[in-house]
C-alpha positions in Angstrom: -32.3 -11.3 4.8 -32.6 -12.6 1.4 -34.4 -9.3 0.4 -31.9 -7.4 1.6 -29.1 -9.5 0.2 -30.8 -9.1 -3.4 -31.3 -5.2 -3.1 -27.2 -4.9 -2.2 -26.4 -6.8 -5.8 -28.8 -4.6 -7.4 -27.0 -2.0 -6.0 -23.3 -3.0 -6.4 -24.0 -4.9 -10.1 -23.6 -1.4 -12.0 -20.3 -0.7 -10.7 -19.3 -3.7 -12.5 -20.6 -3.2 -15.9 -18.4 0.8 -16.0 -15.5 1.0 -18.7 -12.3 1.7 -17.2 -11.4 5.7 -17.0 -9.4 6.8 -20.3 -5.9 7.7 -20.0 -2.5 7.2 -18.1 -1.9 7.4 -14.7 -1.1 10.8 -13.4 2.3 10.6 -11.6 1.9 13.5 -9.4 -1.5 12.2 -7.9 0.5 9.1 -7.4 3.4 10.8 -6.0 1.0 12.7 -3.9 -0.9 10.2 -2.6 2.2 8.2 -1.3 3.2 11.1 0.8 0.2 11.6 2.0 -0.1 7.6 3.2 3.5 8.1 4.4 2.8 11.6 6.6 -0.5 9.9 7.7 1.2 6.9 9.0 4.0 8.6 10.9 1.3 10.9 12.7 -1.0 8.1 13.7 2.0 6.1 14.8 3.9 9.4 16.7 0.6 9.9 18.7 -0.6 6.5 19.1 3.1 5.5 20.7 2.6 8.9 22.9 -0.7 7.8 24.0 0.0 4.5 25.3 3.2 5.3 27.0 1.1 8.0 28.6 -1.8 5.4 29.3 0.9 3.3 30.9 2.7 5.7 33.0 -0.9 6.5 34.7 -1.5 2.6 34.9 2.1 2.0 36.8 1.1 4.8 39.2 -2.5 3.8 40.0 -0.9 0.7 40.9 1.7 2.1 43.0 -0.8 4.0 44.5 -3.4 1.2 45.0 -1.6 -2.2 44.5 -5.0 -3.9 45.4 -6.9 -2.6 41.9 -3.8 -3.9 40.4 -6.2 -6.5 38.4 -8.5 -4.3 37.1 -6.3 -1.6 36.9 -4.4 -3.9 34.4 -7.9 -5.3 32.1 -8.6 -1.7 31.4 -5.0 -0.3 30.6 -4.7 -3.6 28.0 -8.2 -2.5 26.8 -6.7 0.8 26.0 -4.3 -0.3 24.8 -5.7 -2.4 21.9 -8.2 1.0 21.2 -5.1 3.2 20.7 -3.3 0.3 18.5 -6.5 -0.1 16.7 -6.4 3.3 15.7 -3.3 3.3 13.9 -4.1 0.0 12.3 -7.0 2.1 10.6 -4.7 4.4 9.4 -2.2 1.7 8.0 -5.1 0.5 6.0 -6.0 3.9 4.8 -2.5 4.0 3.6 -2.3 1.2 2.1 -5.9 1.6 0.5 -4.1 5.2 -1.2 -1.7 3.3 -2.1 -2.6 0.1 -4.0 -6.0 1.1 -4.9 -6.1 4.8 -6.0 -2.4 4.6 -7.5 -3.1 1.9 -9.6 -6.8 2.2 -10.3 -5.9 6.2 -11.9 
């Protein structure tokens, strides 16, 4: 573990030790890269919301149909659930990563 610990700064320590890039920041990549975040965002949240209200719609009717898997029908809608969500918390922090991190690193 300690090996492989030691490796990873080896690895990592160069980053470091760079000089910053030389000149401004480019306000078109900037620009750019907040719609981008923005577009990304909408689209992961438009499809994620369709998803689950579709995963719920078949949930509510496999337990109208079988009231009795009702339990277990309900564990693996609300597992579902949290995958789908999951998914657009990803792209959230891809957005934010363009963002913070490329707009004011450039």
């Amino acid at each position: 573990m300690l090996v492989m610990v030691m490796v990873a700064f080896a690895f990592v320590s160069p980053l470091h030790a760079q000089e910053a890039a030389a000149g401004g920041k480019n306000p078109e990549i900037v620009r750019w890269g907040i719609i981008t975040a923005g577009f990304a965002l909408a689209i992961a949240a438009a499809f994620g919301a369709l998803g689950q209200s579709r995963a719920i719609a078949a949930a509510v009717e496999g337990i109208a149909r079988n009231p009795s898997a009702s339990g277990e029908i309900r564990g693996n809608l609300i597992l579902g659930l949290v995958l789908i969500e999951s998914l657009v918390i990803y792209v959230l922090l891809v957005s934010l990563i363009l963002f913070f991190v490329y707009s004011y690193t450039r």
